[in-house]
C-alpha positions in Angstrom: 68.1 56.9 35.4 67.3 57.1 31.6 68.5 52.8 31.7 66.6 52.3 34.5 63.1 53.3 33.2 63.7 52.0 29.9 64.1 48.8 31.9 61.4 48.8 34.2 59.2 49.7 31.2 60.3 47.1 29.4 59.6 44.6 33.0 55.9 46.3 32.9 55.3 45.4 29.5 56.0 41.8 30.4 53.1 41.7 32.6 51.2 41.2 29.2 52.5 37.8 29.0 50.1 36.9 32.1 47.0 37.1 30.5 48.6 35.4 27.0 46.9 32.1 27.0 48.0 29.2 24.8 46.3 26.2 23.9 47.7 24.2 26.3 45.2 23.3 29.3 47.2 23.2 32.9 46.7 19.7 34.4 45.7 20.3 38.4 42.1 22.4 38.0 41.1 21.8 41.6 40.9 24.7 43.8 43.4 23.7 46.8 42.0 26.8 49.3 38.2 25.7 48.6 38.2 23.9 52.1 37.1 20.1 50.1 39.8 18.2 48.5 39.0 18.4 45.2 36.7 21.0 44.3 36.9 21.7 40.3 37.2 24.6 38.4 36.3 25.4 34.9 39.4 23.6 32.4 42.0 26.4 32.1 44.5 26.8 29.5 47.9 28.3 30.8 49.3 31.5 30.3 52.7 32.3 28.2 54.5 33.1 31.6 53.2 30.0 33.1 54.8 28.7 30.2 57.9 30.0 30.2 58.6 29.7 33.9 57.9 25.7 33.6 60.5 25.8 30.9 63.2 27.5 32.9 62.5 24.7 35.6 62.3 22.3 32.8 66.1 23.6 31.9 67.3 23.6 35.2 66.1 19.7 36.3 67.0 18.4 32.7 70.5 20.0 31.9 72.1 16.6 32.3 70.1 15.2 29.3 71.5 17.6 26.5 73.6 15.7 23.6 76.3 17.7 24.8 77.6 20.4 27.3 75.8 23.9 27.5 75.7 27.0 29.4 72.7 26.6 31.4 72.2 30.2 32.2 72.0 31.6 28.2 69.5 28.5 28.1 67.0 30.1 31.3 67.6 33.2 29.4 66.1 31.6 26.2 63.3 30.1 27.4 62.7 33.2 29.4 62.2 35.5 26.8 61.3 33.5 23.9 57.9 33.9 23.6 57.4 37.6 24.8 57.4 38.4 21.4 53.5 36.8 21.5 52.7 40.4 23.7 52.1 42.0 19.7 52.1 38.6 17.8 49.8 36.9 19.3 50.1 33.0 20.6 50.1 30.8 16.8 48.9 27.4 17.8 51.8 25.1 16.4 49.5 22.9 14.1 47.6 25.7 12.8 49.2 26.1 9.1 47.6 28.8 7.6 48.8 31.2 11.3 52.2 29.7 11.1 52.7 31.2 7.4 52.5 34.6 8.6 53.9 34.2 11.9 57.8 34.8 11.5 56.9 38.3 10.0 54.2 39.3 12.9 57.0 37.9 15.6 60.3 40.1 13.6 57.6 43.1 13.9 57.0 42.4 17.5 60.7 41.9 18.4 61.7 45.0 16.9 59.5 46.7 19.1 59.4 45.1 22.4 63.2 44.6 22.7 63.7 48.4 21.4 62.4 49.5 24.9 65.7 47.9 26.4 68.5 49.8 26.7 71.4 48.9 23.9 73.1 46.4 25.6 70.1 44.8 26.6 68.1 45.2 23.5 71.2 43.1 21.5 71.7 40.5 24.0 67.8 39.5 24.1 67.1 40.4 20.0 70.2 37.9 19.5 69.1 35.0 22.2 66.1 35.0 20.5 67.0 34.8 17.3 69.3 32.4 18.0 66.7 30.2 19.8 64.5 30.6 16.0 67.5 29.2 14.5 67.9 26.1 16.4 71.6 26.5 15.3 73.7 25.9 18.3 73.8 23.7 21.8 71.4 25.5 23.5 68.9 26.5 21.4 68.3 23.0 20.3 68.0 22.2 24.0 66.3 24.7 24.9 63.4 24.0 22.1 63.6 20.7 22.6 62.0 21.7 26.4 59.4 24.2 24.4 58.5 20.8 22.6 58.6 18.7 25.0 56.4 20.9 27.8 52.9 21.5 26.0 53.5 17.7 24.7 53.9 16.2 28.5 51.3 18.6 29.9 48.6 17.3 26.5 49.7 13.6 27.4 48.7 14.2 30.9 45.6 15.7 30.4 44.3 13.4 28.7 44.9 14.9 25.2 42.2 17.5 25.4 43.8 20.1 23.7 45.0 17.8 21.0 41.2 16.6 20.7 39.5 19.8 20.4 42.2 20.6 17.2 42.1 17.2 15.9 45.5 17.0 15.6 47.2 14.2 14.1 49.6 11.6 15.3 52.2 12.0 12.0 51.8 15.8 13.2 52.9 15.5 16.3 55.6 13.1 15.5 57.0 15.4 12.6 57.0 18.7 15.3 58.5 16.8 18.1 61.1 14.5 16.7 63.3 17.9 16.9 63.9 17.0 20.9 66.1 14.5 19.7 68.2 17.3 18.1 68.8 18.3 21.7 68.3 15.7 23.8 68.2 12.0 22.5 67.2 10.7 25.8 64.2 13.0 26.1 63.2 11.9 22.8 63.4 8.5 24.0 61.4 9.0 26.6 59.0 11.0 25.0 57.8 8.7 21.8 56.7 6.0 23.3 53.8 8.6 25.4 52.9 9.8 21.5 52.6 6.1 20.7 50.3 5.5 23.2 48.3 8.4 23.3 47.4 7.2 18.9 46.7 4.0 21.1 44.3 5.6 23.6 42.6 7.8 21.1 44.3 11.0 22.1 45.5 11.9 18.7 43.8 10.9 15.1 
């Protein structure tokens, strides 16, 4: 029983992760139960485990597109977990550069803590997957962040670029971020910079 509440505790503290938004605004803000067929709501942002269940689906549909063979599975794990160390550290906006300084340190204090509730097994088997997603050292993890690059980009595209807008974020920025889905995925890449070229031609970025 002693596994089995460190468990569940550790499941309870993920619930966290539902009301940690990002920066990234979900595309559909019609309310679909209003009784009219497009009655808008207020722009909403999504939430980290909005986020990281569109990645898991991302992994699952997009598998075939890696550079090379991977264990699917240890990738849904990644994705899964990688950002629940945001329950202490706090979502850092990627093109904020003065957060991003301090954020490995606040995210090692957060992991420490948040994968301690886990039993031992547990505990080593996340701590590791998400180091090793950090390191971008191995099949995977270079898929699996080329699908944490790839999401918020697709979803800022599609929305017209708001996000990007209200940070004044900069084309060479996002070119410099993102040209790391190639490390995983060269046909994603492809696929994806020629929607950053258009959205410097549309005005979406500076």
């Amino acid at each position: 029983m002693e596994r089995l509440k460190k468990q569940m505790e550790f499941l309870l503290e993920l619930d966290k992760m539902k009301n940690l938004y990002r920066q990234t605004y979900i595309i559909n803000d019609y309310d679909r139960h209003s009784g009219e067929s497009e009655s808008p709501r207020p722009p909403r942002k999504e939430n980290d485990a909005e986020h990281s269940f569109h990645l898991a689906i991302f992994a699952v549909i997009l598998s075939e597109y890696s550079n090379v063979p991977i264990d699917l599975l240890k990738v849904i794990k990644m994705v899964l977990i990688h950002d629940v160390v945001e329950i202490d550290a706090g979502d850092t906006y990627c093109y904020d550069t003065e957060a991003n300084k301090t954020k490995r340190d606040r995210e090692v204090k957060a992991a420490d803590r948040l994968f301690g509730l886990l039993p031992d097994d547990q505990q080593k088997e996340f701590r590791d997957l998400w180091e090793e997603f950090e390191a971008e050292n191995t099949p995977e993890a270079k898929f699996a962040v080329a699908l944490d690059r790839m999401q918020p980009m697709l979803m800022n595209y599609t929305k017209d670029g708001k996000s990007w807008k209200e940070h004044g974020v900069h084309y060479d920025s996002v070119i410099s971020r993102n040209s790391k889905i190639s490390n995983g995925a060269e046909e994603l890449w492809a696929y994806m910079k020629p929607l950053i070229d258009k959205s410097k031609e549309d005005g979406l970025l500076l």
